[in-house]
MARPAMI-136731 format. One record per residue: residue in three letters; x, y, z of N, C-alpha, C in turn. Coordinates in Angstrom, 3 decimals. Example, Ala and Ser with C-alpha at 12.3 -4.5 7.8 and 13.67 -1.06 7.14 Angstrom:
2
- ala;13.190;-5.690;7.800;12.300;-4.500;7.800;13.200;-3.300;7.800;
- ser;12.850;-2.250;7.080;13.670;-1.060;7.140;12.900;0.030;7.870;
This chain:
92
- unk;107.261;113.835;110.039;107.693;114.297;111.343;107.040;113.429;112.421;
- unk;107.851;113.126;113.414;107.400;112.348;114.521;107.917;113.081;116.027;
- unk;106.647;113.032;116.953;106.554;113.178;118.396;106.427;112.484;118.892;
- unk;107.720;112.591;119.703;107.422;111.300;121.069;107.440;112.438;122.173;
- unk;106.444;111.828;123.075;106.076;112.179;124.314;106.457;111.152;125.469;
- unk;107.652;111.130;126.491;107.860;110.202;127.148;107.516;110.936;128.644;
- unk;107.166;110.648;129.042;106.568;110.578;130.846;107.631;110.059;131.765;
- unk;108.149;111.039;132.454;109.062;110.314;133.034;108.966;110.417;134.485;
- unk;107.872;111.180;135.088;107.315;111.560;135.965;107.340;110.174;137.265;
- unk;108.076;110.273;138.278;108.183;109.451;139.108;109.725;109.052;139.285;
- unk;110.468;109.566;138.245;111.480;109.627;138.318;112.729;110.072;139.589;
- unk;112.614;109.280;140.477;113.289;109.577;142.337;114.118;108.981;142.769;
- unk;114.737;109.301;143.652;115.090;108.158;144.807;113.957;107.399;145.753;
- unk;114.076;106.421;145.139;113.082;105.576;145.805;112.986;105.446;147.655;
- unk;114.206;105.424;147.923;114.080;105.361;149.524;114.069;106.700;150.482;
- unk;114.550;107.588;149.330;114.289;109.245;149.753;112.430;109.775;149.674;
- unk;111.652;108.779;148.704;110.751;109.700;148.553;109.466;108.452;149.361;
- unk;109.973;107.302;149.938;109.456;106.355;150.563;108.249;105.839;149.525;
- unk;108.706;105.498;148.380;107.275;104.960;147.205;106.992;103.929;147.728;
- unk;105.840;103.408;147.561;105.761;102.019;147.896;104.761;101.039;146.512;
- unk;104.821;100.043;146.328;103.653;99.140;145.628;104.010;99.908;144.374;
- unk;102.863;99.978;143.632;103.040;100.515;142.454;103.569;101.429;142.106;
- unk;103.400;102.562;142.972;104.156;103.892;142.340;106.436;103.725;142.625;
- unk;106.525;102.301;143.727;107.658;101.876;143.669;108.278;101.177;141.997;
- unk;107.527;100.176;141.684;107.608;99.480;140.777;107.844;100.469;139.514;
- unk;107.358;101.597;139.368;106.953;102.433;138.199;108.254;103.233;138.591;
- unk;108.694;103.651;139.366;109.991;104.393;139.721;111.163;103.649;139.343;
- unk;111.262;102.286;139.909;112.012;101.433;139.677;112.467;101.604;137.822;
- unk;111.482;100.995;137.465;111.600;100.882;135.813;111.412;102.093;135.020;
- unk;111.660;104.078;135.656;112.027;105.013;135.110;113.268;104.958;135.070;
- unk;113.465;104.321;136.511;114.821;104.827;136.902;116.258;103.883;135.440;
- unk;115.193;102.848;135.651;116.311;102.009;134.881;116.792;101.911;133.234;
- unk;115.311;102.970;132.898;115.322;103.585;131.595;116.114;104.511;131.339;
- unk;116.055;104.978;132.134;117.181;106.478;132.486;118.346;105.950;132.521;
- unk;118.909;105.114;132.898;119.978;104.452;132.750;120.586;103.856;131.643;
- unk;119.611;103.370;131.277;119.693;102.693;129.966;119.710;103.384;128.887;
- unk;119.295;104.810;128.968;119.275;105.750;127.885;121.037;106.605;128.040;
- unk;121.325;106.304;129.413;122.754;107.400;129.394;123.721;106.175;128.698;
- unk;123.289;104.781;129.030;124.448;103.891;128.208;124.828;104.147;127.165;
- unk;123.660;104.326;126.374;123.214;104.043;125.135;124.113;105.889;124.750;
- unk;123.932;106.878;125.238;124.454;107.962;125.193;125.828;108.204;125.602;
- unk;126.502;107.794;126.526;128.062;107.228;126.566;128.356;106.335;125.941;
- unk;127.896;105.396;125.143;128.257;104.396;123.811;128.503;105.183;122.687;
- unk;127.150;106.085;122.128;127.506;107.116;120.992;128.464;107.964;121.192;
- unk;128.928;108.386;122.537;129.589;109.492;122.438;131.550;108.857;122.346;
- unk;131.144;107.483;122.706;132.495;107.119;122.604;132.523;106.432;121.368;
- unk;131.802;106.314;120.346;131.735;106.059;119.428;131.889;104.225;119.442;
- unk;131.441;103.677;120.416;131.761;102.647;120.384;130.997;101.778;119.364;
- unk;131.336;100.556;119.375;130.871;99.503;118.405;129.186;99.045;118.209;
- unk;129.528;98.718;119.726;127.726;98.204;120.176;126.989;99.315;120.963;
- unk;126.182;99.893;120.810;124.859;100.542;121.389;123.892;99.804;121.999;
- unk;123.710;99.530;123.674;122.406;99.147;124.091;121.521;99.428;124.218;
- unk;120.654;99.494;122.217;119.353;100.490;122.212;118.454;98.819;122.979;
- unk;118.514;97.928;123.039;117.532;97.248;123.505;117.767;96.699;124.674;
- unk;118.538;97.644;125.838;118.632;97.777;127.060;116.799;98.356;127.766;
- unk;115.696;98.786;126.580;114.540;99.526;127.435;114.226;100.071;126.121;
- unk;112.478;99.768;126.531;111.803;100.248;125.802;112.097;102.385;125.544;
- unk;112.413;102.569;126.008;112.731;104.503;125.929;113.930;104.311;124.933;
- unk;114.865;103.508;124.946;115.923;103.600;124.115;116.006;102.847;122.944;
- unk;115.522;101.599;122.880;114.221;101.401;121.812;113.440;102.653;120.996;
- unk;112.477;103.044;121.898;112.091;103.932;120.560;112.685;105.636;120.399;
- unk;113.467;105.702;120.887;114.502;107.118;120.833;115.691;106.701;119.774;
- unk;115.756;105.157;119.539;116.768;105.083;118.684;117.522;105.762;117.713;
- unk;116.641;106.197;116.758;116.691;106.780;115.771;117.180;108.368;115.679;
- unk;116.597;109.013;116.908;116.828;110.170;117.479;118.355;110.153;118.046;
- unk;118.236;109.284;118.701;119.918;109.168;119.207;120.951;109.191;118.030;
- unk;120.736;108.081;117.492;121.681;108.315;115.982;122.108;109.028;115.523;
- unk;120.842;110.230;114.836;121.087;111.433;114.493;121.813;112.560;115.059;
- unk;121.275;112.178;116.329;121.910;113.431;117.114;123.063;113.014;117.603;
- unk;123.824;112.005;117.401;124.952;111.907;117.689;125.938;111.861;116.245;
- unk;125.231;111.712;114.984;125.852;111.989;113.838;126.273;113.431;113.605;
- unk;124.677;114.048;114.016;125.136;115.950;114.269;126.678;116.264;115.358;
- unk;126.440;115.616;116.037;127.406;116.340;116.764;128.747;116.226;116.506;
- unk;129.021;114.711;116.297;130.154;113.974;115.658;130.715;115.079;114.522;
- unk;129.686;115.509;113.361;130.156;116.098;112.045;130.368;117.312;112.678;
- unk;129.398;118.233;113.697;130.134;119.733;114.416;131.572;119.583;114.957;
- unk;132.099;118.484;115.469;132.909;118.502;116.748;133.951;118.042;115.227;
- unk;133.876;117.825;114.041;134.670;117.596;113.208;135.102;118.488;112.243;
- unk;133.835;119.081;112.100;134.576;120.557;111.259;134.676;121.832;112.414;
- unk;135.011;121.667;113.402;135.662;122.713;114.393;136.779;122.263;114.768;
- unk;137.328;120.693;114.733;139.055;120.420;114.970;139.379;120.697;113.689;
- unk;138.979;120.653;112.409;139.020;121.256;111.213;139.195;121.691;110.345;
- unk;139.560;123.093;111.123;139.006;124.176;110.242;139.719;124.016;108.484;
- unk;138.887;124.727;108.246;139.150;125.123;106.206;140.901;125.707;105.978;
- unk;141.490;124.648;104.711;142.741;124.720;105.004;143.882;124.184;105.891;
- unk;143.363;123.256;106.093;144.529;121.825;107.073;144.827;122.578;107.835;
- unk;144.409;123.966;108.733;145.530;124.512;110.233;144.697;124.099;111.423;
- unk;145.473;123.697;112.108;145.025;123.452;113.324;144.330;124.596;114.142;
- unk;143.750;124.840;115.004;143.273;125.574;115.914;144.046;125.719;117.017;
- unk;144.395;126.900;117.548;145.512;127.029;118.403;144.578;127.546;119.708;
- unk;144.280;127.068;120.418;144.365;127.155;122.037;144.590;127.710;123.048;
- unk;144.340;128.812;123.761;145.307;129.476;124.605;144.627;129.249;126.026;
């Protein structure tokens, strides 16, 4: 079993919260992790080809986590269009 603990603390609008110097720089590169982690999460979810896990170190080491949890969901969201016995699910 593995814990990751990611810190994401600083996480803002930079010109809303007026950062400056370092605590700018450190906002900057949450912010862009965060970004880089929803790519990487609209890639799995569209099932696309390429994944930019090495868009950032957070998506880098969440890799693995992402995978999974997008294999889970993939196999839920597959046996609920599904169901047991080839019938479709009817809708109302």
């Amino acid at each position: 079993t593995t814990l990751l603990v990611v810190d994401l603390a600083g996480s803002e609008r930079i010109l809303k919260s007026g950062a400056e110097g370092a605590a700018r720089v450190q906002a900057t590169a949450i912010n862009g992790s965060l970004t880089a982690l929803g790519k990487c999460i609209r890639a799995l979810g569209d099932g696309a080809p390429h994944v930019p896990f090495r868009d950032s170190t957070l998506t880098m080491l969440l890799r693995a986590y992402l995978k999974k949890a997008s294999e889970l969901s993939r196999a839920s969201w597959s046996s609920w269009r599904e169901p047991a016995g080839g019938q479709s699910r009817q809708h109302t």
